[in-house]
ROPASE-996551 format. One record per atom (N, C-alpha, C): residue in one letter; x, y, z. Coordinates in pm, whole numbers, padded with zeros to 5 digits, always signed. Example, Ala and Ser with C-alpha at 12.3 -4.5 7.8 and 13.67 -1.06 7.14 Angstrom:
BEGIN
a+01319-00569+00780a+01230-00450+00780a+01320-00330+00780s+01285-00225+00708s+01367-00106+00714s+01290+00003+00787
END
This chain:
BEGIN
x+00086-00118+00000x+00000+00000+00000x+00089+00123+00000x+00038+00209-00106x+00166+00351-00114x+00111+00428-00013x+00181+00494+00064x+00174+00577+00148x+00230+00704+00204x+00278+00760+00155x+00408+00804+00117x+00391+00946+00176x+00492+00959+00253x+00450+01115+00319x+00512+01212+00246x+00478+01296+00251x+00508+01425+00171x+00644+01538+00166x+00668+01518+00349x+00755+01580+00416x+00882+01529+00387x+00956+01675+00403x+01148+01596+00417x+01173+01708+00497x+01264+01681+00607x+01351+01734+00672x+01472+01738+00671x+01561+01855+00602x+01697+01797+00622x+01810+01901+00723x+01780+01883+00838x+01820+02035+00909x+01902+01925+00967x+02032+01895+00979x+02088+01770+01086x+02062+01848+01229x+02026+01929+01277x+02055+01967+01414x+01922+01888+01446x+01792+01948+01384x+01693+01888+01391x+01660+01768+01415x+01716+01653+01299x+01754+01544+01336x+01813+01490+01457x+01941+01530+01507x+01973+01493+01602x+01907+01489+01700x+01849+01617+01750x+01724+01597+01854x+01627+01485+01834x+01555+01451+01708x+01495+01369+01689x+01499+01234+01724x+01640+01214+01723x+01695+01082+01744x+01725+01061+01854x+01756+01143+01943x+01798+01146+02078x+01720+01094+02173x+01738+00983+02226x+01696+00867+02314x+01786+00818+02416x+01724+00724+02527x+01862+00679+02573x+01921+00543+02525x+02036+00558+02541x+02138+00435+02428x+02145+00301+02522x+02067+00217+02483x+02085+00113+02532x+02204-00024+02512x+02286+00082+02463x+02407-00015+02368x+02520-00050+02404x+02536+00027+02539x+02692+00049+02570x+02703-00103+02714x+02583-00141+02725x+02607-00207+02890x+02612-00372+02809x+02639-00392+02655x+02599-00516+02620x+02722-00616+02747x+02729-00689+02762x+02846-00810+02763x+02905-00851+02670x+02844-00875+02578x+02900-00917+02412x+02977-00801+02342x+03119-00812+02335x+03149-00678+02223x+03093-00662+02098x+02996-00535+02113x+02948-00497+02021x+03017-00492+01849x+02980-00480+01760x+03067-00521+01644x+02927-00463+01514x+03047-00380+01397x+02934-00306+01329x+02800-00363+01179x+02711-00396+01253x+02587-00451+01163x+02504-00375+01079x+02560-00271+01062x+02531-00181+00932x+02626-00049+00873x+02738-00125+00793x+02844-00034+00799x+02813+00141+00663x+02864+00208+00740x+02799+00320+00663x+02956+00385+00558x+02970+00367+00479x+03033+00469+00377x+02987+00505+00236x+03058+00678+00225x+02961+00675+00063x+03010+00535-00016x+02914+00548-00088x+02946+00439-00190x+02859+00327-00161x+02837+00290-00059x+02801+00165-00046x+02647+00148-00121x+02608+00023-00133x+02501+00027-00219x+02445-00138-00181x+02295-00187-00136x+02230-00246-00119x+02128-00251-00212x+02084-00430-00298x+01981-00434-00293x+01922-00513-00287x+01782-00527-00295x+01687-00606-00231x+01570-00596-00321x+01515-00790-00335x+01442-00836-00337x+01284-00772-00294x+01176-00662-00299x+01076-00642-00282x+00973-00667-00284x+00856-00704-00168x+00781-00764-00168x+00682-00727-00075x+00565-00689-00109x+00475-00570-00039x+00309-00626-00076x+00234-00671+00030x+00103-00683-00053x-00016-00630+00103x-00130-00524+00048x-00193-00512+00094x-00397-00556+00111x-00438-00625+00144x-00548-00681+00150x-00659-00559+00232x-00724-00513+00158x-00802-00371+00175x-00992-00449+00164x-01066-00450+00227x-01155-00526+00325x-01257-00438+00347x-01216-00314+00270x-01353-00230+00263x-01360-00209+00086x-01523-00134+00089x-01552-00149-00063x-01423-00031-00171x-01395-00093-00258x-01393-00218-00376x-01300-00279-00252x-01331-00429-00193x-01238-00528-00200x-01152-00550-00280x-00982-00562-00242x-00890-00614-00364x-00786-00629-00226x-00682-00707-00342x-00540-00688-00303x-00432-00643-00355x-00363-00599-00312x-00276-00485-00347x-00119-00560-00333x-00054-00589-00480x+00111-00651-00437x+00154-00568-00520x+00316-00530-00403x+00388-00458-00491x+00530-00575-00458x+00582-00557-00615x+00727-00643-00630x+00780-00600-00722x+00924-00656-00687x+01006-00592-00782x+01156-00601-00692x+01239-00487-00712x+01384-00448-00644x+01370-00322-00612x+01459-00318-00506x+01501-00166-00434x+01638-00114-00406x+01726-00042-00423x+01811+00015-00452x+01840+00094-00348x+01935+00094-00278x+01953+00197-00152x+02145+00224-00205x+02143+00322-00192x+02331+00387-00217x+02339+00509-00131x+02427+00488-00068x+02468+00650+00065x+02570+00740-00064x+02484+00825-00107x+02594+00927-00188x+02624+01063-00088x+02600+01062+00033x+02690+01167+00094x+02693+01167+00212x+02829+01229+00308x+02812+01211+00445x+02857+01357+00465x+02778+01395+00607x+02807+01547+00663x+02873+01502+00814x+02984+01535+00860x+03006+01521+01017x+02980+01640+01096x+02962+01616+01211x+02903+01730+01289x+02968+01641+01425x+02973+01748+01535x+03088+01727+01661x+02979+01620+01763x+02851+01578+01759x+02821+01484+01744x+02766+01392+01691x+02723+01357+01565x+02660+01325+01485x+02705+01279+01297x+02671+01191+01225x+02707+01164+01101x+02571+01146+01054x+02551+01244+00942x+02443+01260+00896x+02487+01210+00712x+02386+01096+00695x+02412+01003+00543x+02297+01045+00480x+02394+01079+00378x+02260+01093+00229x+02257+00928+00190x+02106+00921+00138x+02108+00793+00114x+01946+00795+00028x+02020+00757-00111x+01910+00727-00203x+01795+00582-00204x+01714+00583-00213x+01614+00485-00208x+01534+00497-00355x+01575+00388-00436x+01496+00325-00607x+01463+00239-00569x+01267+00281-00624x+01180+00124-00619x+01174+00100-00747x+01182-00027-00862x+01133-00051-00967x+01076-00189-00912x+00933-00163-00939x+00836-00260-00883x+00731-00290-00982x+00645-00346-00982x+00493-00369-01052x+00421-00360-01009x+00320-00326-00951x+00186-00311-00868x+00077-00368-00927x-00001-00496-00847x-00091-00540-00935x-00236-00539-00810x-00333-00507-00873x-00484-00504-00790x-00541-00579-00861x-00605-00693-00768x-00694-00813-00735x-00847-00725-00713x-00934-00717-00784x-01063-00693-00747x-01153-00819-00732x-01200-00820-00613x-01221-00951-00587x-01388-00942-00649x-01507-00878-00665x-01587-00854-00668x-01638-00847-00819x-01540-00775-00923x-01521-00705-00992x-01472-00822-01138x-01433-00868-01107x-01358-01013-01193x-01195-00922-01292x-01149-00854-01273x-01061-00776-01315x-00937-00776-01229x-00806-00817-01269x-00711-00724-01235x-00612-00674-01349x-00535-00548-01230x-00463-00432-01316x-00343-00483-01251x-00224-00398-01320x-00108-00464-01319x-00023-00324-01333x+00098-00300-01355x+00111-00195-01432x+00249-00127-01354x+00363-00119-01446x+00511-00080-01335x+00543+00028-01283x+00621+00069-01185x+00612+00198-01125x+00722+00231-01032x+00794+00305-01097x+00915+00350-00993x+00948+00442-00942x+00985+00452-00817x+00982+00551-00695x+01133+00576-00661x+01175+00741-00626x+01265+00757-00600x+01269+00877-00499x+01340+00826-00341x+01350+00920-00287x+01415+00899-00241x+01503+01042-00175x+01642+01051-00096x+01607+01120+00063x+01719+01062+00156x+01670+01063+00262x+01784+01082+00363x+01782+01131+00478x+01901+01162+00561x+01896+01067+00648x+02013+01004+00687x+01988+00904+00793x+02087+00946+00923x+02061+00954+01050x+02158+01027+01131x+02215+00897+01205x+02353+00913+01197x+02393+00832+01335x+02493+00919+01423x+02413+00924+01545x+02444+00936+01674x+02600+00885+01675x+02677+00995+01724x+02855+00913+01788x+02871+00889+01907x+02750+00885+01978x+02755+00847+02173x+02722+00672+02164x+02772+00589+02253x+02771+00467+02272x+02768+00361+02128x+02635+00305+02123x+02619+00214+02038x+02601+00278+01871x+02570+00417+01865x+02528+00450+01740x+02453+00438+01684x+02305+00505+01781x+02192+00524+01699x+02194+00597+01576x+02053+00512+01544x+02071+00533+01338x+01900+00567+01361x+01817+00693+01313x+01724+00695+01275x+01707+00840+01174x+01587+00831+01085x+01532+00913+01030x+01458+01006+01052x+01448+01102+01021x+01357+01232+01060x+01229+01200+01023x+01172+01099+01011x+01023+01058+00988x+00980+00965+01102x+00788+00975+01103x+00762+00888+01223x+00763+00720+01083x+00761+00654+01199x+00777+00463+01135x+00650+00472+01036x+00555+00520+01097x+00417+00466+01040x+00420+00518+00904x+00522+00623+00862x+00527+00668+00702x+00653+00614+00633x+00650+00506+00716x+00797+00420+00606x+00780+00312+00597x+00627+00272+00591x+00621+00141+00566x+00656+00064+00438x+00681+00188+00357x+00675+00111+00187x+00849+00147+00182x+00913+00162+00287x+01059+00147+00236x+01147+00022+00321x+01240+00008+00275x+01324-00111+00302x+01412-00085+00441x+01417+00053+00441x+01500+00091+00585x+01398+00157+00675x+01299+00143+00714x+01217+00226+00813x+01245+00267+00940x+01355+00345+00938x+01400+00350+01072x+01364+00479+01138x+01231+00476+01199x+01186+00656+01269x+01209+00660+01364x+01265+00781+01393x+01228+00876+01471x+01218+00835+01628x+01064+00734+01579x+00997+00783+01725x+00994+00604+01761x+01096+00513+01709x+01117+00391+01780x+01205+00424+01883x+01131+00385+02036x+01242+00403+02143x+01313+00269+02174x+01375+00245+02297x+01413+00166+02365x+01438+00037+02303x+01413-00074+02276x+01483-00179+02207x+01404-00188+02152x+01317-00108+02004x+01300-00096+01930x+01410+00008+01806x+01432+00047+01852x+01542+00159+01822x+01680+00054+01739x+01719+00147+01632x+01823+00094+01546x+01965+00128+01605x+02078+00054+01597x+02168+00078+01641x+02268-00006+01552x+02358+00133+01549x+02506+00028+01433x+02584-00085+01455x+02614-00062+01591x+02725-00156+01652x+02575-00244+01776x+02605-00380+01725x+02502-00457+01809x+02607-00613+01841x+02557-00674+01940x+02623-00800+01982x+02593-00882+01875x+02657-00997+01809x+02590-01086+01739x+02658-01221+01732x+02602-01357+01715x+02606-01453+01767x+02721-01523+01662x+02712-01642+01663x+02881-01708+01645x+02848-01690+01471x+02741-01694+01429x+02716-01705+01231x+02789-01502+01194x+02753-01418+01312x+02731-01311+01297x+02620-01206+01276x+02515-01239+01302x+02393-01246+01277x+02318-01175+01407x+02292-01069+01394x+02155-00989+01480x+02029-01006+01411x+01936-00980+01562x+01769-01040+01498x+01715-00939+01597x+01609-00855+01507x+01557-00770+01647x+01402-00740+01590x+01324-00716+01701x+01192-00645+01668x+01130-00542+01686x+01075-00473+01623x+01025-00304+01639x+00884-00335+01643x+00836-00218+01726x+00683-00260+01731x+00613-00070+01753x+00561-00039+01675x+00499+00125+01661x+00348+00054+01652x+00269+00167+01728x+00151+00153+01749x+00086+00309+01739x-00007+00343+01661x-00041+00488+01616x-00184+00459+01527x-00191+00517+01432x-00330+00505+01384x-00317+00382+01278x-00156+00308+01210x-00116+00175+01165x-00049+00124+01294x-00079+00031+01301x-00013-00059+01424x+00088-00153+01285x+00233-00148+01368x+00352-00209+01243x+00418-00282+01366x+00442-00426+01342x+00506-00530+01380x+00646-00509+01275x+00775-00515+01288x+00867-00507+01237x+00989-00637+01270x+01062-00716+01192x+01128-00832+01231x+01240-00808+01113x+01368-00728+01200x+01496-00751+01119x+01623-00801+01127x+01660-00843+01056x+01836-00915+01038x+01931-00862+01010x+02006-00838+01069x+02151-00797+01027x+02281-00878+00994x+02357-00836+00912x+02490-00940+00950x+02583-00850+00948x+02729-00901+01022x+02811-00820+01074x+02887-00776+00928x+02903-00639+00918x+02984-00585+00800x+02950-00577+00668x+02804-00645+00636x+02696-00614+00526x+02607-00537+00557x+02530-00548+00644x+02380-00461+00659x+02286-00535+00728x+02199-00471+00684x+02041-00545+00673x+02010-00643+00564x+01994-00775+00622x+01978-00891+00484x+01864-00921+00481x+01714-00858+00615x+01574-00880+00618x+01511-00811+00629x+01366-00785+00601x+01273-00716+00686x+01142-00783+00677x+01055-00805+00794x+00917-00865+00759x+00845-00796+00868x+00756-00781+00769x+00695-00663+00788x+00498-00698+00799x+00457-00659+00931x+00270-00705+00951x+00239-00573+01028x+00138-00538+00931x+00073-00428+00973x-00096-00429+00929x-00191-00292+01031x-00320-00290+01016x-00359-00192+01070x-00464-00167+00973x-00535+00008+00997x-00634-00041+00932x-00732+00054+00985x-00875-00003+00970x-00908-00040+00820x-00945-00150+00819x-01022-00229+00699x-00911-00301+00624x-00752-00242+00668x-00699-00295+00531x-00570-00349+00678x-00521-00429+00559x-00391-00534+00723x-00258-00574+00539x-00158-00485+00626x-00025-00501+00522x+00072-00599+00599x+00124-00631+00510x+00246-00752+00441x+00384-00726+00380x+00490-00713+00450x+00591-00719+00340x+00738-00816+00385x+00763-00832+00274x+00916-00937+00287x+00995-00871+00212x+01132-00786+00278x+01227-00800+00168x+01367-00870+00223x+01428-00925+00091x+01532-00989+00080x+01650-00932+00037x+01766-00899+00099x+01905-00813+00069x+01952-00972-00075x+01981-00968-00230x+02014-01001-00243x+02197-00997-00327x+02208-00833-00268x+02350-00813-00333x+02413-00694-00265x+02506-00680-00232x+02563-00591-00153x+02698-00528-00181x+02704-00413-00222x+02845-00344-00227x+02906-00249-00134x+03011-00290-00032x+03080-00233+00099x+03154-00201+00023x+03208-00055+00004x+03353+00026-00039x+03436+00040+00103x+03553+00041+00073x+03674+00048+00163x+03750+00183+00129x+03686+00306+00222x+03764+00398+00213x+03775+00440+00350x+03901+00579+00334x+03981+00614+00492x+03866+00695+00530x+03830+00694+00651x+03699+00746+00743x+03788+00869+00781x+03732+00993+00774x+03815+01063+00816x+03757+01069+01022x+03832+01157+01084x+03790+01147+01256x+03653+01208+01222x+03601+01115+01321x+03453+01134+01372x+03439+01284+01452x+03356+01399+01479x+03359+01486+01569x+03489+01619+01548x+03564+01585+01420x+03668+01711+01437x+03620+01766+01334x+03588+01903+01386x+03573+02033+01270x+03734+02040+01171x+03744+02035+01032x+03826+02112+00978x+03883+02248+01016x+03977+02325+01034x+04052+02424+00991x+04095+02456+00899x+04064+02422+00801x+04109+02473+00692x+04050+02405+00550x+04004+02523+00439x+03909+02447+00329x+04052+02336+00245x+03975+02224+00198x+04038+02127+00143x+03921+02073+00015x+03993+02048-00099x+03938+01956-00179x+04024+01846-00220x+03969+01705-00212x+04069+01573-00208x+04079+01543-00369x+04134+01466-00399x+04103+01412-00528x+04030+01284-00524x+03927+01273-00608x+03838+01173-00629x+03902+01065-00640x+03811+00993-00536x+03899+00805-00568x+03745+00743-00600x+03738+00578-00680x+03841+00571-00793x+03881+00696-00899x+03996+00667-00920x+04015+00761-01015x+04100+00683-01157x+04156+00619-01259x+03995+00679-01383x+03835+00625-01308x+03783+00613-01312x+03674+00563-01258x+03526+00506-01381x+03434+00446-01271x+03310+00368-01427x+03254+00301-01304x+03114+00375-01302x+03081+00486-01355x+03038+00584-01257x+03111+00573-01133x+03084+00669-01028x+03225+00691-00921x+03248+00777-00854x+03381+00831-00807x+03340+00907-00684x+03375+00904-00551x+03375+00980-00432x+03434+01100-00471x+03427+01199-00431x+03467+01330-00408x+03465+01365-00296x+03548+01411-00150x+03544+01447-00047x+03620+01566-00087x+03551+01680+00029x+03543+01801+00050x+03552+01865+00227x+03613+01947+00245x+03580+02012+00398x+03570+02162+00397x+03499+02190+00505x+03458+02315+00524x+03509+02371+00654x+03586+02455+00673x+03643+02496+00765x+03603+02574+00842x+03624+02594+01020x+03570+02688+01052x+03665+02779+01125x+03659+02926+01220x+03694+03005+01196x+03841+02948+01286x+03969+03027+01243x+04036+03010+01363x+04097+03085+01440x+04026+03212+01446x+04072+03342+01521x+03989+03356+01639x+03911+03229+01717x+03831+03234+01820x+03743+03259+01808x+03686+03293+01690x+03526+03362+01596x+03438+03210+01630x+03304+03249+01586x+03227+03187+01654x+03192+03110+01497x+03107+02974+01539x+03152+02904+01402x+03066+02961+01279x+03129+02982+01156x+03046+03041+01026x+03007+02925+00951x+02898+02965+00864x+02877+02895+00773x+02911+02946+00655x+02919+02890+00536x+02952+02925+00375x+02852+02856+00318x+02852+02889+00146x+02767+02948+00059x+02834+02803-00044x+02846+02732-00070x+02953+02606-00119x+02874+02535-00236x+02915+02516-00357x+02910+02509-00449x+03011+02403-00517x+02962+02268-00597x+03061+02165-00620x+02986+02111-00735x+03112+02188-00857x+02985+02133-00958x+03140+02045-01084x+03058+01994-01214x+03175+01904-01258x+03139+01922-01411x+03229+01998-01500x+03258+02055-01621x+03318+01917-01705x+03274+01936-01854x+03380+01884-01930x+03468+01984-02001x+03539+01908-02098x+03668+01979-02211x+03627+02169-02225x+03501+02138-02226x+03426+02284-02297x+03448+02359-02247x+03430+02303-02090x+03364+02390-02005x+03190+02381-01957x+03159+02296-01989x+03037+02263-01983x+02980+02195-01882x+02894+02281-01785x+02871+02210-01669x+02782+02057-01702x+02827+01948-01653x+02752+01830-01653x+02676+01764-01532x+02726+01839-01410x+02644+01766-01284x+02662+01876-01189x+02591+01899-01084x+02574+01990-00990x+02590+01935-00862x+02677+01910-00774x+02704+01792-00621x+02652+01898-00510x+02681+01996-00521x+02627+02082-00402x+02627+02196-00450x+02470+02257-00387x+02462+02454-00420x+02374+02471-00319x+02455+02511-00197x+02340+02512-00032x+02468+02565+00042x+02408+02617+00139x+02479+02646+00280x+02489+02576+00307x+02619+02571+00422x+02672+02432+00455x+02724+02482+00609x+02745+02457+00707x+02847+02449+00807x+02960+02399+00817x+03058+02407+00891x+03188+02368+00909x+03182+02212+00891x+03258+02093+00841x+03250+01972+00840x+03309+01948+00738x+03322+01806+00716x+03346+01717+00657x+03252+01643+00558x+03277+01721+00435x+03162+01613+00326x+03175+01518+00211x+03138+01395+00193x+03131+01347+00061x+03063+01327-00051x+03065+01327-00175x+02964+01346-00282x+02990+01208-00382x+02904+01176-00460x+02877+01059-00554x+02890+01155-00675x+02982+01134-00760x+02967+01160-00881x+02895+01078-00987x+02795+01067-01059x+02788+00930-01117x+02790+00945-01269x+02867+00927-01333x+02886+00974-01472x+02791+00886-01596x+02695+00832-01564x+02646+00735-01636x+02588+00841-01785x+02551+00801-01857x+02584+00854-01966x+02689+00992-02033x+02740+00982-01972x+02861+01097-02035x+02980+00984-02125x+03043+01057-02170x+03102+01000-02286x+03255+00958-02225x+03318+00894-02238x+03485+00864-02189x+03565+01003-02227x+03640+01050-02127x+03726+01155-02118x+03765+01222-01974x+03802+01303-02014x+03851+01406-01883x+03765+01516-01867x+03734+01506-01715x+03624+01582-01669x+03702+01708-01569x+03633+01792-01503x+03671+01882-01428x+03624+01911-01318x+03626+01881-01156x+03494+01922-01052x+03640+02028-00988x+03492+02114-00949x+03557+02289-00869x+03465+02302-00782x+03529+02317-00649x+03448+02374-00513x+03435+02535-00493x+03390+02578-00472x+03337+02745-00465x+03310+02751-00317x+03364+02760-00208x+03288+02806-00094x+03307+02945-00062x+03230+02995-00012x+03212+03159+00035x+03125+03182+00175x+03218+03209+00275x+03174+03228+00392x+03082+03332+00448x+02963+03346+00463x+02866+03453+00488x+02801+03493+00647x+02879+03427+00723x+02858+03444+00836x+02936+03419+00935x+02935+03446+01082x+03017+03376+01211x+03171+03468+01170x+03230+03528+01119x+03376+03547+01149x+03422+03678+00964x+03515+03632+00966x+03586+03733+00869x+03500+03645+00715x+03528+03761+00641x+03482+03719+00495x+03636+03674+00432x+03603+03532+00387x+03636+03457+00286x+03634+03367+00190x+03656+03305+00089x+03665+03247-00026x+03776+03158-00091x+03695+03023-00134x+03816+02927-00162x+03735+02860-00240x+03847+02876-00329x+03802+02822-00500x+03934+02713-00525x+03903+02584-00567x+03986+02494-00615x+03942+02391-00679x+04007+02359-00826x+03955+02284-00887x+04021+02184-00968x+04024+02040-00951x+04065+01934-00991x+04020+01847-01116x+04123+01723-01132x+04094+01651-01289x+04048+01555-01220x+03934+01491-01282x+03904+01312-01300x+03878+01210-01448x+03910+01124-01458x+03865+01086-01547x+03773+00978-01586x+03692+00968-01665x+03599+00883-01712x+03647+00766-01806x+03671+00660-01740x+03737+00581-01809x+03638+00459-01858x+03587+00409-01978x+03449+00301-01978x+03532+00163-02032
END
């Protein structure tokens, strides 16, 4: 059943409050060990499987299937907190059963939305979203907000001799959602099953992790503001058909109180011709990474340039620097 809320929040301070619970993670006995590892790049997907049985007039049932696509194309650090961009692609089919009616429809449909995911740097490393649960039922990571206490997601969890965490979430609101997930140590999430009900209609879903890509790159420190603007060079580099770009934003160091800038990260070819746009927003002091993804552009040498311009908190300044990558197919 689509359900799909409307709202996005992407304020990380906001978030953080949101998420802020108490951490039930730190008193395990078992050394904790990480069951959903977060770097850009990484990319999950999964098997989809969604069907809703609706019990008021027109009777039908409602399946959605297909695959889902989850990739973290960016991370922001903050002195407590790691805030992940993280894309979510449904390509599914949706088919309605009219039970009454002697008809069904069928018909494909793909969904794409991007989403911030915060993890907490106190104890175990809570992980939730700026949404309540009951509006993420049609995604593969539903992790809100407003799951407390050992319902609540957490990165680093105990897990048994296969490697394997098993936990259950349970939200109760105007959908009552039973939640049952799996983790394994250093992949992710490999389950979700999913029973839910709101009046007249009672949902269903199974998904299955069946492919997983963990990138291996240097984490920069958790919690330290930059001093000074930096642009890295993109790794891989030639690359096919996507390339990290890390960036930092510095803050003041004359005892000034912290500024934000005006930051701009965009990626030219031969011409001069802008081809992709990675960032055009205010930003705060931190540490960021971006997904380049070059999929239809042609093999050659490309160009990305950072623009930041400081507009607040301390003295006026500006840092412009701009690097080669190449597109290699």
């Amino acid at each position: 059943m689509r359900t799909r809320s409307g709202s996005t929040w992407s304020i990380s301070c906001l978030l953080t409050l949101l998420c802020t619970a108490p951490d039930i993670g730190t008193s395990q006995q078992i050394p904790p060990v990480d069951i959903f590892p977060l770097a850009v790049g990484n990319r999950w997907t999964y098997q989809y499987a969604e069907s809703a049985l609706i019990l008021m007039e027109p009777e039908a049932l409602v399946t959605d299937t297909g695959r889902a696509y989850c990739t973290i194309l960016g991370r922001t650090i903050t002195s407590d907190s790691t805030v992940w961009t993280i894309s979510e692609v449904q390509d599914i089919v949706i088919c309605i059963d009219y039970f009454f009616f002697g008809r069904d429809t069928c018909y494909p449909f793909r969904d794409s939305t991007t989403f911030e995911l915060v993890e907490l740097l106190a104890g175990a490393h809570r992980l939730c979203r700026a949404d309540h649960a009951v509006n993420l039922t049609n995604s593969v990571l539903p992790y809100g907000y407003d799951l407390v206490d050992t319902s609540a997601i957490y990165r680093y969890r105990p897990v048994d001799s296969a490697g394997i965490f098993r936990m259950e979430t349970h939200t109760i609101d105007i959908l009552v959602v039973n939640e049952e997930l799996v983790f394994q140590q250093d992949i992710g999430q490999l389950s979700l099953d999913l029973v839910g009900s709101i009046t007249g209609t009672s949902i269903r879903a199974k998904h299955r992790l069946v492919h997983s890509i963990i990138v291996s790159v240097d984490e920069e420190k958790e919690g330290v503001t930059p001093t000074v603007a930096a642009l890295d060079q993109n790794y891989p580099n030639p690359f096919n058909p996507s390339t990290i770009i890390k960036f930092q934003i510095p803050r003041q160091t004359d005892g000034g109180q912290a500024s934000t800038s005006f930051v701009t990260l965009r990626v030219f070819d031969m011409l001069g011709r802008e081809v992709a746009a990675l960032a055009n927003e205010e930003m705060k002091p931190g540490s960021y990474e971006r997904v380049f993804n070059g999929e239809g552009l042609a093999s050659g040498v490309y160009f990305y340039r950072l623009q930041a311009r400081q507009i607040n908190g301390g003295q006026a300044g500006s840092f412009v620097q701009t690097r080669k990558l190449v597109l290699l197919r």
